[in-house]
TISEDREN-610522 format. One line per field, with one value per residue: residue number from 1; residue in three letters; x, y, z of N, C-alpha, C in turn. Coordinates in nm, 3 decimals. Layout:
BEGIN
n: c(NUM; ...)
res: c(ALA; ...)
neast: c(X; ...)
nnorth: c(Y; ...)
nup: c(Z; ...)
caeast: c(X; ...)
canorth: c(Y; ...)
caup: c(Z; ...)
ceast: c(X; ...)
cnorth: c(Y; ...)
cup: c(Z; ...)
This chain:
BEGIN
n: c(1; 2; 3; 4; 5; 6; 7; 8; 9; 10; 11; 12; 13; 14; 15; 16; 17; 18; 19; 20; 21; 22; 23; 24; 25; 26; 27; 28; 29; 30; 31; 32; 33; 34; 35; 36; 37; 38; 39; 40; 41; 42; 43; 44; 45; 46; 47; 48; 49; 50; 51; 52; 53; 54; 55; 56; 57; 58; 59; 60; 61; 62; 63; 64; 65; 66; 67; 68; 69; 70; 71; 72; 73; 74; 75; 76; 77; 78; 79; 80; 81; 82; 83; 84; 85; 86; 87; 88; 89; 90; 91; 92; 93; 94; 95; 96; 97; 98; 99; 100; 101; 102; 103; 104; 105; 106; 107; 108; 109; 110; 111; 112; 113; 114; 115; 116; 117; 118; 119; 120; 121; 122; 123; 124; 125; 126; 127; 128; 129; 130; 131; 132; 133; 134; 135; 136; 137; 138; 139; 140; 141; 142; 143; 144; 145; 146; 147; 148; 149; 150; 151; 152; 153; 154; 155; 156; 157; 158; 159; 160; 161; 162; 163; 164; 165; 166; 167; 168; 169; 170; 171; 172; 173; 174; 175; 176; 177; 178; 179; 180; 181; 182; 183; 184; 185; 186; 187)
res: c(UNK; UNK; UNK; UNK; UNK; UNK; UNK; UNK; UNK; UNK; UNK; UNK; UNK; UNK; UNK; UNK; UNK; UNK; UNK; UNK; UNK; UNK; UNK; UNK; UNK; UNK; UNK; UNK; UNK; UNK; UNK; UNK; UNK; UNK; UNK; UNK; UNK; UNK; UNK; UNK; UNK; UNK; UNK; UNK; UNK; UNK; UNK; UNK; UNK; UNK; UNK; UNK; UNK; UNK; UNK; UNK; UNK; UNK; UNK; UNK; UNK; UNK; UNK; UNK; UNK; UNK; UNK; UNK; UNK; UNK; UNK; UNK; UNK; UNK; UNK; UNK; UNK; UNK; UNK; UNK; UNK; UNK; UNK; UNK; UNK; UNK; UNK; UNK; UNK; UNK; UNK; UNK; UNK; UNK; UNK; UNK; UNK; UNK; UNK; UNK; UNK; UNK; UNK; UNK; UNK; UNK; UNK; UNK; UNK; UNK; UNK; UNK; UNK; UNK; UNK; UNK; UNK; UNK; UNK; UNK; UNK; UNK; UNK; UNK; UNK; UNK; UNK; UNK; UNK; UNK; UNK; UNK; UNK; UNK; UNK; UNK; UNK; UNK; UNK; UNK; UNK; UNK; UNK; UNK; UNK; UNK; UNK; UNK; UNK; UNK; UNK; UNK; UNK; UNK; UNK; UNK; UNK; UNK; UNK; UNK; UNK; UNK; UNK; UNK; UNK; UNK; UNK; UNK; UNK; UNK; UNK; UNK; UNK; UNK; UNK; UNK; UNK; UNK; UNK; UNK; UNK; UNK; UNK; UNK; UNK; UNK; UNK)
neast: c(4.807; 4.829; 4.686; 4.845; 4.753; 4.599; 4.563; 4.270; 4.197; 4.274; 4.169; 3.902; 3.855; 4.066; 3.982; 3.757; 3.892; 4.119; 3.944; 3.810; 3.785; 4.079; 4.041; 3.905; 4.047; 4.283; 4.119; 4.039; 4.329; 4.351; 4.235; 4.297; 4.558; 4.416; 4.273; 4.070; 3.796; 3.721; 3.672; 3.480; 3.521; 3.788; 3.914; 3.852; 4.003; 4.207; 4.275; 4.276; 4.022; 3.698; 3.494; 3.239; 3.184; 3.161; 3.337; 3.332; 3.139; 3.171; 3.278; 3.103; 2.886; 2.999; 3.018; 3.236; 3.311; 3.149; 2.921; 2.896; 2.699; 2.850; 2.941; 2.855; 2.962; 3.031; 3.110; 3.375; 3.408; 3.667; 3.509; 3.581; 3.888; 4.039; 4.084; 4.214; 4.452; 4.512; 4.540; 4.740; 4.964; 5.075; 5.127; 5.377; 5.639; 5.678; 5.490; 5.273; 5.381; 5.368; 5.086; 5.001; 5.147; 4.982; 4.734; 4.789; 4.817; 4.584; 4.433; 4.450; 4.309; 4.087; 3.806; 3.896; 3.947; 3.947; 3.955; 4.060; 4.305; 4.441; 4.416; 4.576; 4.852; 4.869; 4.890; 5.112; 5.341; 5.332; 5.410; 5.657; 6.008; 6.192; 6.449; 6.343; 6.139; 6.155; 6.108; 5.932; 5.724; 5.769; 5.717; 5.486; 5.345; 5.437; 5.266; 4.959; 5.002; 5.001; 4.751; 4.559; 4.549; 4.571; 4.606; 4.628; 4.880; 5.026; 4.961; 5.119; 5.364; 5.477; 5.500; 5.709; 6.084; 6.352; 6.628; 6.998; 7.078; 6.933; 6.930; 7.086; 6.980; 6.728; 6.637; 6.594; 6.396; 6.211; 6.150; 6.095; 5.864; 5.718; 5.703; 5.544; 5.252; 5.230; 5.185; 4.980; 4.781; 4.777; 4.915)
nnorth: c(13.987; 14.271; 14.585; 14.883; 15.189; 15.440; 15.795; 15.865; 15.661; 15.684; 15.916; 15.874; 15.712; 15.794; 16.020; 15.900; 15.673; 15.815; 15.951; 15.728; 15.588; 15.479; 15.203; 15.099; 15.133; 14.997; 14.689; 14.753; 14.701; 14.464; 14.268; 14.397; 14.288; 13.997; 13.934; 13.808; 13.601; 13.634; 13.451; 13.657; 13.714; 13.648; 13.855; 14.084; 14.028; 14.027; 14.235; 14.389; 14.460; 14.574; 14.288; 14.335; 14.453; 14.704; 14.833; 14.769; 14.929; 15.202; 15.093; 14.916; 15.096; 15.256; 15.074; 14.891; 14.639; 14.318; 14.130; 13.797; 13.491; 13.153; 12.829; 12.816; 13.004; 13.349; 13.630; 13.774; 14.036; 14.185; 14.406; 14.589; 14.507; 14.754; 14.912; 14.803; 14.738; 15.083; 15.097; 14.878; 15.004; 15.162; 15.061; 14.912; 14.606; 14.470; 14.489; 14.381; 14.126; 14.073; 14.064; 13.864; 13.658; 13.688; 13.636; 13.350; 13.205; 13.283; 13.146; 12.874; 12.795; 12.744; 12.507; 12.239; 12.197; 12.183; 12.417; 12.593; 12.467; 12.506; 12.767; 12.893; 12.688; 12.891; 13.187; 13.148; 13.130; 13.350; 13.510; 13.435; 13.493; 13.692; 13.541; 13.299; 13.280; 13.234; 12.924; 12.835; 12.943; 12.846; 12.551; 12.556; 12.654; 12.393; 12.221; 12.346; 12.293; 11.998; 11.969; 11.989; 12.304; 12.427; 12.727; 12.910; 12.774; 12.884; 13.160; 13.191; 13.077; 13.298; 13.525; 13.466; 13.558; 13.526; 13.572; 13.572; 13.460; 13.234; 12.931; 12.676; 12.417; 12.480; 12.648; 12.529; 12.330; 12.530; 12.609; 12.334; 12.296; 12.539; 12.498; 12.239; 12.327; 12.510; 12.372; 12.221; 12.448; 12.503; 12.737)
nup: c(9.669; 9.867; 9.799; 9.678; 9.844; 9.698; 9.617; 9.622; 9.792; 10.052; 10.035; 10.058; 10.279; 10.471; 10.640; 10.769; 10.927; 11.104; 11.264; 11.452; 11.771; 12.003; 12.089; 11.903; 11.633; 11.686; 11.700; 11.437; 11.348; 11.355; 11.247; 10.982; 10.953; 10.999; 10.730; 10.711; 10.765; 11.176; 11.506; 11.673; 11.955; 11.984; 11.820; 11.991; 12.185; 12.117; 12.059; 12.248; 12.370; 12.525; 12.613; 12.549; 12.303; 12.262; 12.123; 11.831; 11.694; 11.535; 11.323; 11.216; 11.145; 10.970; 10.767; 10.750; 10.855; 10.848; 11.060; 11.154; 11.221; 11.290; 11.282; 11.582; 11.658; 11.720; 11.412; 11.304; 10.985; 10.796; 10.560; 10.319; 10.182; 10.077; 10.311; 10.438; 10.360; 10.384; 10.663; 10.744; 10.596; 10.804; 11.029; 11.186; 11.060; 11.264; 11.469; 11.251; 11.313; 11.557; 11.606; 11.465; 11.561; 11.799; 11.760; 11.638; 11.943; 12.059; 11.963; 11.943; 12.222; 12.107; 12.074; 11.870; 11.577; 11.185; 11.056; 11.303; 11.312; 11.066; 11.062; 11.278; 11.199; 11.015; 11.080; 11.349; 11.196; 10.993; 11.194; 11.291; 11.359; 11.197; 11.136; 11.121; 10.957; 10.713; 10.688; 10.833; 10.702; 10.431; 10.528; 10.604; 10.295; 10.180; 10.341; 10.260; 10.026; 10.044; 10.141; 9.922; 9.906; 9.713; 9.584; 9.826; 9.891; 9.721; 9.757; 9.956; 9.893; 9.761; 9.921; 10.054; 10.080; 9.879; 9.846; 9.790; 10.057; 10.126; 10.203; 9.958; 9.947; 10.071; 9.875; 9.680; 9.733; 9.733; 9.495; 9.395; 9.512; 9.425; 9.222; 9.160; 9.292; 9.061; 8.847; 8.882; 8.920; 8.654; 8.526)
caeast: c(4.871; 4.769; 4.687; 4.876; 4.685; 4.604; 4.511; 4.166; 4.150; 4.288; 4.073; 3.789; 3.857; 4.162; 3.861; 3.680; 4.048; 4.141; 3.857; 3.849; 3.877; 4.169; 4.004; 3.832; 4.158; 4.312; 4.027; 4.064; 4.449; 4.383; 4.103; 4.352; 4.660; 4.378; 4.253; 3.974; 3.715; 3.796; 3.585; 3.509; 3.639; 3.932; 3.922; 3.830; 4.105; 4.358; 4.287; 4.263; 3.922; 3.600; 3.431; 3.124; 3.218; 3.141; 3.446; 3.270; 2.995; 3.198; 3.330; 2.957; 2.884; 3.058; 3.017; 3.411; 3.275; 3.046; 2.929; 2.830; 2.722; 2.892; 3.020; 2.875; 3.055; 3.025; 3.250; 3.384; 3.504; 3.665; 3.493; 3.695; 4.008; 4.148; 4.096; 4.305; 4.587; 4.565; 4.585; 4.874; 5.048; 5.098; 5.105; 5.541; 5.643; 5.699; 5.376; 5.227; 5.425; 5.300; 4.901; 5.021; 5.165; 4.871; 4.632; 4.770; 4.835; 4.426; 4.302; 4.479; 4.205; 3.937; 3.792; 4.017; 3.885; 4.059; 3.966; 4.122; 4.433; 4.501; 4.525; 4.707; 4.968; 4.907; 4.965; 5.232; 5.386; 5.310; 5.448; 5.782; 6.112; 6.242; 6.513; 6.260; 5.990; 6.132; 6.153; 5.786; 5.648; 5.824; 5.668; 5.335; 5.320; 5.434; 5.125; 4.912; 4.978; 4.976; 4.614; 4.524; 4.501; 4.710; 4.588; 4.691; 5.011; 5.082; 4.956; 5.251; 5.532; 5.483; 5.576; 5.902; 6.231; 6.407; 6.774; 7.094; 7.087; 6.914; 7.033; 7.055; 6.880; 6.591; 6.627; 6.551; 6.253; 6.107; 6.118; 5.975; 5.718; 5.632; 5.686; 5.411; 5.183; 5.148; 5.169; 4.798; 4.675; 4.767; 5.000)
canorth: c(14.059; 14.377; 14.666; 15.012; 15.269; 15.554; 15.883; 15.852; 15.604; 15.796; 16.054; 15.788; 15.665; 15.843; 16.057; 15.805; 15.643; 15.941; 15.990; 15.621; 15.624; 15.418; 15.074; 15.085; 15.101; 14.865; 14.639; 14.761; 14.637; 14.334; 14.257; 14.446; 14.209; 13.896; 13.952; 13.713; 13.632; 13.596; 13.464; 13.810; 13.702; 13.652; 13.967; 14.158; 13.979; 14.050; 14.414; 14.415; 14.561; 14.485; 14.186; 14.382; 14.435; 14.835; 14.923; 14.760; 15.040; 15.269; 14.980; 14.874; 15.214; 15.293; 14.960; 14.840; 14.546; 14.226; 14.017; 13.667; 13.367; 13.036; 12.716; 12.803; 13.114; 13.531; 13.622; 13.961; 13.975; 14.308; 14.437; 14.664; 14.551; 14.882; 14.999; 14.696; 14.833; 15.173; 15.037; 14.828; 15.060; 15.289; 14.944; 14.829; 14.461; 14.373; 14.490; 14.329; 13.968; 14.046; 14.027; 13.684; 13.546; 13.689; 13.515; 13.177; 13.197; 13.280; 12.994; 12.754; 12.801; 12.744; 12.395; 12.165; 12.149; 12.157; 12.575; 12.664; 12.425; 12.571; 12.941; 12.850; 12.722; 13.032; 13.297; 13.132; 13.114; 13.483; 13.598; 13.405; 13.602; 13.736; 13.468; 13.167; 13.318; 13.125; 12.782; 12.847; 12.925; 12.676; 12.445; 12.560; 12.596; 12.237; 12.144; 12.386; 12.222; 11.838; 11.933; 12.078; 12.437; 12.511; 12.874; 12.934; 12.763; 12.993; 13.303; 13.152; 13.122; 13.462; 13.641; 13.421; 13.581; 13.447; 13.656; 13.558; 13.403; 13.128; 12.831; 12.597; 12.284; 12.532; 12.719; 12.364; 12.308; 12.625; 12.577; 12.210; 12.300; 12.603; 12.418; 12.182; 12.420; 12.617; 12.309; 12.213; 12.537; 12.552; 12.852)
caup: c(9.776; 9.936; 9.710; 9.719; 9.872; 9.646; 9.708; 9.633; 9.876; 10.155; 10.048; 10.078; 10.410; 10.551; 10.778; 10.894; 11.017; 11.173; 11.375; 11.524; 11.913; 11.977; 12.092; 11.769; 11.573; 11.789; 11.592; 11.271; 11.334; 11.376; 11.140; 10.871; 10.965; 10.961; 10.638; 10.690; 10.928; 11.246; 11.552; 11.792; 12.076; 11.928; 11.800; 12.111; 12.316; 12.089; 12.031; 12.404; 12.386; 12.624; 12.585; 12.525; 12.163; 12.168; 12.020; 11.673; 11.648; 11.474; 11.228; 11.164; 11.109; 10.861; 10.694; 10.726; 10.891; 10.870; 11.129; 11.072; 11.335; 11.192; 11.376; 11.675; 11.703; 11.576; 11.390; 11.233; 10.883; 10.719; 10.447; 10.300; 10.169; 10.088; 10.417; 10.540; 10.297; 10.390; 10.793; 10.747; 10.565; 10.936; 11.098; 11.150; 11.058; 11.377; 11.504; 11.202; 11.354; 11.683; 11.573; 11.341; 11.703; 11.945; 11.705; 11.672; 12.070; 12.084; 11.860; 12.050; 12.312; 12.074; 12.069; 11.798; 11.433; 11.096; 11.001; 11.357; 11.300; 10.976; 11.073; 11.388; 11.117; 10.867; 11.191; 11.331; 11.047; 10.973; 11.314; 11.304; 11.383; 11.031; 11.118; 11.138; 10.877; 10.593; 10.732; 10.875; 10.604; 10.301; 10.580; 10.572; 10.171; 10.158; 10.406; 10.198; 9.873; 10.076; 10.110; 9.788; 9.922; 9.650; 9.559; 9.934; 9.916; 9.608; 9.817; 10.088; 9.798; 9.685; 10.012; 10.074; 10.037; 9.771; 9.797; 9.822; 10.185; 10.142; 10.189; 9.860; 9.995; 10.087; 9.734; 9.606; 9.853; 9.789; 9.364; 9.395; 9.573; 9.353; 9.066; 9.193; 9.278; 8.915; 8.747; 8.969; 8.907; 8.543; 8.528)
ceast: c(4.795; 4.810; 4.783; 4.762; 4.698; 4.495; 4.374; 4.112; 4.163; 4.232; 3.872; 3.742; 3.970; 4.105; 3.844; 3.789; 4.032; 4.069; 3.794; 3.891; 3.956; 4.158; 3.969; 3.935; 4.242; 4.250; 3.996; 4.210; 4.461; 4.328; 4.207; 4.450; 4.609; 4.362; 4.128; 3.921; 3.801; 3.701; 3.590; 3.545; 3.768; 3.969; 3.956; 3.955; 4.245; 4.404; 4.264; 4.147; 3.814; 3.542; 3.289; 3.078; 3.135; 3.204; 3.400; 3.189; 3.063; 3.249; 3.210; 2.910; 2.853; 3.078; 3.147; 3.405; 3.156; 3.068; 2.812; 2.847; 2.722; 2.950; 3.014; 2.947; 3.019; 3.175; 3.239; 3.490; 3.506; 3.617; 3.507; 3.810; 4.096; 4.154; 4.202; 4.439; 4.612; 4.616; 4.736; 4.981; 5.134; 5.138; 5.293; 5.495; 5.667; 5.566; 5.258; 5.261; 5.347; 5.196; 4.965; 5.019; 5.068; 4.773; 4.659; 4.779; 4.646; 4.342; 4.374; 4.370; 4.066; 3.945; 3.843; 3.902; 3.957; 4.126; 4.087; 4.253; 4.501; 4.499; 4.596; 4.835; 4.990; 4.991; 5.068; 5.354; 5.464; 5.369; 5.586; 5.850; 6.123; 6.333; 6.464; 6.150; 6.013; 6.109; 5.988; 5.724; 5.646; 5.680; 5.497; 5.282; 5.329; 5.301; 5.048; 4.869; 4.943; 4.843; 4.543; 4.460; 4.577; 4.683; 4.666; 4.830; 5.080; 5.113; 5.127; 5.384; 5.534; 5.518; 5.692; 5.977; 6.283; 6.553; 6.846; 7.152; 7.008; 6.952; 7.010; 6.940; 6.741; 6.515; 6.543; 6.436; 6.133; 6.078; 6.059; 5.838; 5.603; 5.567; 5.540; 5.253; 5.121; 5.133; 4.971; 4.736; 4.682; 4.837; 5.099)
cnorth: c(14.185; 14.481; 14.794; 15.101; 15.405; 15.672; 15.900; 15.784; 15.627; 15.881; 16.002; 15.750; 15.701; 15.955; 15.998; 15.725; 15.683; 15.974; 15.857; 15.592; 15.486; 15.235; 14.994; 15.032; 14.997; 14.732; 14.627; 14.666; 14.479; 14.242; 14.312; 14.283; 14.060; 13.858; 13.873; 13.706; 13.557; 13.585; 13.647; 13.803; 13.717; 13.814; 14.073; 14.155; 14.032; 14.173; 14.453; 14.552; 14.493; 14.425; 14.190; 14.360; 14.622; 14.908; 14.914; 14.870; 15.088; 15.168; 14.926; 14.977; 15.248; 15.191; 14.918; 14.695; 14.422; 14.159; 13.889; 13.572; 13.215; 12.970; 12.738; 12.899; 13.225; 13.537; 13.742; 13.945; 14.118; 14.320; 14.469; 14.596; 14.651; 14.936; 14.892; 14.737; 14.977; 15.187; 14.985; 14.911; 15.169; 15.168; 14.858; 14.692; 14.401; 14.421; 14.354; 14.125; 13.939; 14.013; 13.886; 13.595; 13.531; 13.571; 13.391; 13.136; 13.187; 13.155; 12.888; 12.720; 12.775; 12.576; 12.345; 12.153; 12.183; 12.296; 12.642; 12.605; 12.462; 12.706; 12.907; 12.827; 12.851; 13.156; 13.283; 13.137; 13.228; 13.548; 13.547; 13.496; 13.597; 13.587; 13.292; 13.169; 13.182; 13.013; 12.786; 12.872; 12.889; 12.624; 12.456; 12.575; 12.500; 12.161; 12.228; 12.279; 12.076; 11.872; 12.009; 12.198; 12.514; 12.672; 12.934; 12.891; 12.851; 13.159; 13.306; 13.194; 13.252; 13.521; 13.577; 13.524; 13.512; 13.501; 13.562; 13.453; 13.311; 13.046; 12.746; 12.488; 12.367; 12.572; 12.619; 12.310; 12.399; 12.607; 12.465; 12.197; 12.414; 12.567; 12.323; 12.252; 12.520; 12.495; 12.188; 12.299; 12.570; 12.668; 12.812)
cup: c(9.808; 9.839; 9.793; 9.721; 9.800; 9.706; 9.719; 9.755; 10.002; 10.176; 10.078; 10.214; 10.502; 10.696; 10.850; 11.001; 11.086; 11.311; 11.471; 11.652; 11.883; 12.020; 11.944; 11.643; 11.608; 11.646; 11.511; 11.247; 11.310; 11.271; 10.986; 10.839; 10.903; 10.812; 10.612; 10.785; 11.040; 11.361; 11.666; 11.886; 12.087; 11.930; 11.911; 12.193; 12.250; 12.046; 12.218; 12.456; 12.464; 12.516; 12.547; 12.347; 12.123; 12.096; 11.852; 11.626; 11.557; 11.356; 11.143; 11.138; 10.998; 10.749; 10.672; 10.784; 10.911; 11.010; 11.093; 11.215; 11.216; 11.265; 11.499; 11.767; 11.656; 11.558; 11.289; 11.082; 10.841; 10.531; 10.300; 10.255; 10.171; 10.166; 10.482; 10.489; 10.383; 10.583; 10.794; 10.683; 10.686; 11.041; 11.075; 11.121; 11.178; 11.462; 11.420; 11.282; 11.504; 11.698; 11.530; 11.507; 11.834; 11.898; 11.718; 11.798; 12.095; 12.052; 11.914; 12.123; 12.283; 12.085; 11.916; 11.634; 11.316; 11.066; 11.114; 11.331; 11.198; 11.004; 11.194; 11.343; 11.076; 10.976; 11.250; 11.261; 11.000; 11.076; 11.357; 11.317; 11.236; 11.017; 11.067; 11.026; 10.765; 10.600; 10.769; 10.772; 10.447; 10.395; 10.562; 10.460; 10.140; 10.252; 10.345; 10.145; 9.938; 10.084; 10.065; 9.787; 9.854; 9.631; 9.686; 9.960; 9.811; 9.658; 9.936; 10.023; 9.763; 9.806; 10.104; 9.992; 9.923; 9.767; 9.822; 9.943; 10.197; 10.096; 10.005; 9.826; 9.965; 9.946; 9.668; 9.632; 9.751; 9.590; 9.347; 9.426; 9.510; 9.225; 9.045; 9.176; 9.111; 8.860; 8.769; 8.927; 8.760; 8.472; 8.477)
């Protein structure tokens, strides 16, 4: 999961933040939220920045960002973890849902292959209403684990709910399927 931001690390990169015109951040947001690469277009479109891609300078800069050409595509991957922590931490949950839902809305548009059809699940997923999250994403740890992405369907069970309010049936779902899962990875 996503580390807590200590003060060192604020004191590391809480500047360079700071001083970030606001396209730029925009870009960091999104790139924080992704956690993984992501093609730049994408990126661009969904930080609603030009298509140029100068908002990156300051991101390449400062080394918070790779870019990489792969499948036919560039593509921007954050560096940094702890800068993606100390981002999201200023960053609401319903902002955070809104990036999950722009993205899988974006990769729709890309041409059809297995990498974009699986984050299309994962973001959707990720950008559900609070009311819909759980049900979206049981579903997508159970297609995880069906194709032995178990580490990832593990990363899925771990940020389900688990209180009180869910239903039984699901309760039952969501332990079978973890149960599965550690007993693959050995845990």
């Amino acid at each position: 999961g996503p580390i807590t931001p200590t003060t060192s690390l604020v004191r590391m990169y809480g500047d360079v933040l700071s001083r970030l015109p606001d396209d730029t951040m925009r870009l960091l947001e999104v790139l924080s939220v992704v956690g993984e690469s992501i093609p730049l277009r994408v990126a661009l479109l969904i930080a609603n920045n030009s298509p140029d891609g100068m908002s990156m300078g300051p991101l390449l800069r400062h080394g918070l960002i790779q870019v990489k050409e792969d499948h036919e595509e560039t593509w921007l991957h954050l560096r940094q973890p702890a800068v993606a922590s100390l981002v999201l931490n200023h960053i609401s949950k319903k902002q955070i849902r809104k990036i999950h839902r722009e993205v899988a809305r974006a990769l729709i548009s890309m041409p059809a292959s297995q990498w974009r059809d699986q984050l299309i699940a994962w973001h959707a997923a990720h950008g559900a209403a609070p009311a819909k999250a759980l049900h979206s994403l049981l579903h997508l740890a159970e297609t995880l684990h069906g194709d032995h992405r178990h580490r990832q369907a593990l990363q899925v069970l771990q940020q389900i709910p688990t209180g009180g309010s869910v239903p039984p049936l699901t309760r039952a779902r969501l332990a079978i399927v973890h149960g599965e899962v550690l007993m693959v990875l050995g845990r």
